[in-house]
N, C-alpha and C positions, 0 to 999 in steps of 0.2 A: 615530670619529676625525674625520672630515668635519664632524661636527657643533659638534667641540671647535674645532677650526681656523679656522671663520666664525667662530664667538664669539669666539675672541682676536681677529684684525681686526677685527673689529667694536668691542669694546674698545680696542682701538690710534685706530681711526679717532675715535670719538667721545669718547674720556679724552684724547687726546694724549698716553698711555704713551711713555715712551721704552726700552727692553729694552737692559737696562746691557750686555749682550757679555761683553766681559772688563773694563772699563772700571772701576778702581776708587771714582773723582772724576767726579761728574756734573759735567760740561763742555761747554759751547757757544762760539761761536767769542770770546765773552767771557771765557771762560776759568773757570776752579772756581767753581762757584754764582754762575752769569750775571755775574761782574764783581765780586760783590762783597763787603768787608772782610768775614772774621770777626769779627776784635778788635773791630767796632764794634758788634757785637752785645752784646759784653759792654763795653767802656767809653763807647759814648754808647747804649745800650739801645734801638736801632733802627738798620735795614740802612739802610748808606750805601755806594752806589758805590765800588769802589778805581780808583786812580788807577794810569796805564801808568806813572808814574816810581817809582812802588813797587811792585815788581815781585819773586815767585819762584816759584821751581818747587818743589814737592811733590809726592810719589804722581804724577807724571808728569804733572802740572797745572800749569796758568797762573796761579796765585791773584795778584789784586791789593788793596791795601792803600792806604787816606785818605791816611798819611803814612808818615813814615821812624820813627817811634816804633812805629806800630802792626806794620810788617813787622819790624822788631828783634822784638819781642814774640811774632809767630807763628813765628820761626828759631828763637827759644828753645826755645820747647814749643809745635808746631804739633799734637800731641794735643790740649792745653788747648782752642787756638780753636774747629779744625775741626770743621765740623760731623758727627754722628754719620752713621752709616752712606752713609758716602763722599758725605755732600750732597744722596742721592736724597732723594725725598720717604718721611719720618720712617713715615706711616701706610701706606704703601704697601708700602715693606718689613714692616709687622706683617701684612698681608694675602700676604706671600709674593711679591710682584714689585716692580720700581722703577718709579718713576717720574717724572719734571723736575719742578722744583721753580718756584714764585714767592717769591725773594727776601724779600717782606713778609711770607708768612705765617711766621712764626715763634714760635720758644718756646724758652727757656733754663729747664732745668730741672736743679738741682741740677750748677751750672756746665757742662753742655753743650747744646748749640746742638744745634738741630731743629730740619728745614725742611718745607715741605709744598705739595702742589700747587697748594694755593689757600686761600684764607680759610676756602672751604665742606668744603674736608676738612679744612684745621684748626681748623673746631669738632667735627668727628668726632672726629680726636685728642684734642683737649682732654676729650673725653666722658670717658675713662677712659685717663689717661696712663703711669700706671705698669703697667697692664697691655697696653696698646701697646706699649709700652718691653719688656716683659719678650717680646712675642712677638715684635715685631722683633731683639732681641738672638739670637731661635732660629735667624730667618732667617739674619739677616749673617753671613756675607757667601755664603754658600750661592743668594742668587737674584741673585748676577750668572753664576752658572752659563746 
């Protein structure tokens, strides 16, 4: 048990793991996915900053939005935008725990948004996506437990 318990810190310390809690929306004081638009992911096909005057609440999160079009568009169907598995990082959950995300590493795959910790785990992802997909779908939402 000692042995399991270094290793997770040890893990935390050097991954910069975040351990979702009960916390649906990976959130920092930026607010849902460090600050920024869904919808830009899908209508200019790259993460852009949201802006404080476009502004809503979701899943008990801060999401911000480019413009006043784009937060129209995630009130409609914030399924649509949001990213899968509440934001955390996409490969992380297929591995069974969360993890924070970097905004750019990204990937829209059959209209939904996946995020990942970094560039270098999202080439891991990218290795084998749909079977990523298929084991994080076992997790979610089971390892915010």
């Amino acid at each position: 048990m000692y042995k399991l318990l270094l290793g997770l810190l040890f893990a935390v310390l050097v991954s910069g793991t975040v351990w979702a809690g009960k916390d649906p929306v990976f959130s920092t004081s930026e607010g849902a996915i460090r600050g920024y638009d869904p919808v830009a992911y899908f209508t200019e096909g790259r993460p852009v900053k949201g802006a404080r005057a476009h502004h809503s609440r979701y899943q008990d999160s801060d999401w911000y939005f480019t413009s006043a079009e784009n937060l129209a568009l995630f009130q409609a169907s914030p399924e649509k935008y949001a990213p899968q598995y509440g934001g955390y990082c996409a490969w992380a959950v297929s591995k069974g725990y969360t993890a924070s995300i970097d905004p750019k590493a990204w990937t829209v795959r059959d209209g939904k948004l996946y995020l990942n910790y970094s560039k270098g785990v999202q080439r891991d992802w990218l290795e084998d996506v749909p079977g990523n997909i298929a084991k994080a779908n076992k997790n979610w939402p089971s390892v915010l437990n």
